[in-house]
N, C-alpha and C positions, 0 to 999 in steps of 0.2 A: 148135744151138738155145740161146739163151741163158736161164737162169733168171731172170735181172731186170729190170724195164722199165728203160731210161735213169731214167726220176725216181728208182726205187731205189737204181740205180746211182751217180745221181748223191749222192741224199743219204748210203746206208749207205758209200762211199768216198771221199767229196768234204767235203761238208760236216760230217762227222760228227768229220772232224782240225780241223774248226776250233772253237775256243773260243768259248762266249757266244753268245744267239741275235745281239744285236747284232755280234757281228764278224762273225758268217754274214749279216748282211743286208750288211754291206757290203764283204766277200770276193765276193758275188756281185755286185753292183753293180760292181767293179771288173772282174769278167770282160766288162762291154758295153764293145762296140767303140763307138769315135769318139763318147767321150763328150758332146762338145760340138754333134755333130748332130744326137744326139736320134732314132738309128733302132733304136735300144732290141737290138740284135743282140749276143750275148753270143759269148764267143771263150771255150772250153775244146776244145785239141786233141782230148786224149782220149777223150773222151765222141762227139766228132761222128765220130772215126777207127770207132769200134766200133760206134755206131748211125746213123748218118748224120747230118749239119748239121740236117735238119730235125727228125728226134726230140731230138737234142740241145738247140736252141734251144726246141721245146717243155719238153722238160724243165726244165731251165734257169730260165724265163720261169716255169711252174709253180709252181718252188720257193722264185722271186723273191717271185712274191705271196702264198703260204701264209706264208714267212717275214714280212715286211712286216704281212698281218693278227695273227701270233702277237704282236708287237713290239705293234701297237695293241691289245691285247686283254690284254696284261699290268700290273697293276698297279704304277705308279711305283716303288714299295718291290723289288717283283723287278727290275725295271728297273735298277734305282739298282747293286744287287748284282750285275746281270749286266756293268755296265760296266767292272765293275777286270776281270774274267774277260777279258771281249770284246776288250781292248784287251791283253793280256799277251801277246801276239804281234808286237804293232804296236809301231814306236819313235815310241810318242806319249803325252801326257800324256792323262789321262780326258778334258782340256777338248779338247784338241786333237783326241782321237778322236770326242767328239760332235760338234762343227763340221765335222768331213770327212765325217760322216756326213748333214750341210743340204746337201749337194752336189747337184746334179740327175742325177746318174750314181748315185746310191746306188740311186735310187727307180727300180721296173718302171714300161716303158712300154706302152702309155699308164697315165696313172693322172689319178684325175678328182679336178679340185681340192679339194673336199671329203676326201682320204685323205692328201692332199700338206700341207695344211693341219691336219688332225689331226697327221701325224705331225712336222711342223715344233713343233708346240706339248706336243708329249710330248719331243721334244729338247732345246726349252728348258727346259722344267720340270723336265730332267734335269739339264743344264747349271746350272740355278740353283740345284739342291739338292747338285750337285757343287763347284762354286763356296764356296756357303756351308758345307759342311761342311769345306772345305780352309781357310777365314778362319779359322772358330773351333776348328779342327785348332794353327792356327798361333799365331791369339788364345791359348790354353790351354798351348800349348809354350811362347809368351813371358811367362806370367805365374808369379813364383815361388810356390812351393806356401807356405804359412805351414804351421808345424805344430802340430797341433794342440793345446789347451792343456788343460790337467785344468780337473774341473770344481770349482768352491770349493764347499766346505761352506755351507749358510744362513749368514745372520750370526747372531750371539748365541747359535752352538753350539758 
């Protein structure tokens, strides 16, 4: 008898090693097979070896879109913080890790354009706040600090 369903399974020992909800949306995304066909079928050995391919894939599929809604339901500002997290596994830059994340393997299938579409434009707006905070990261590195000067007395004191 087992204690946990596969979803538990999957999330309290699978997902839960990995960092930031974005890395977990697209650590799971990268478990669908044949990405490029579009038959949305995820590949985790282990999980199908102990509960069978089809609890697995339900699970799987479950966790894909809980994860995905949590990602649209969070405000940009957590978002923003969870990307250096999400990506500290990955040998990718923040930019690079949002962009592999527009992929259409990232995203549960099916998904209806309306959520595809949301979530392409919470990406860029992440991408653009990541961008722009790395400009004037770099604007602020290259300008020398002047220091600062005492203040003068009025005149005629």
């Amino acid at each position: 008898m087992r204690l946990k369903s596969a979803v538990e399974d999957f999330e309290a020992n699978t997902l839960r090693a990995v960092p930031g909800l974005l890395g977990r949306l697209s650590y799971v995304g990268r478990l669908q097979e044949g990405k490029g066909t579009g038959n949305g079928r995820y590949e985790h050995w282990g999980l199908a070896r102990v509960y069978g391919d089809d609890a697995a894939q339900r699970a799987i599929r479950a966790s894909h879109r809980v994860l995905l809604s949590d990602v649209l339901k969070k405000p940009l500002a957590a978002l923003l913080k969870d990307v250096l997290a999400s990506c500290s596994n990955e040998d990718l830059t923040e930019a690079e890790f949002l962009a592999s994340l527009t992929q259409a393997h990232s995203l549960p299938k099916p998904l209806s354009p309306a959520a595809r579409a949301h979530l392409r434009s919470v990406l860029s707006a992440l991408l653009a706040l990541v961008e722009s905070r790395d400009a004037a990261n770099l604007q602020g590195a290259s300008q020398s600090r002047q220091p600062a000067q005492e203040p003068r007395p009025p005149a005629g004191t």
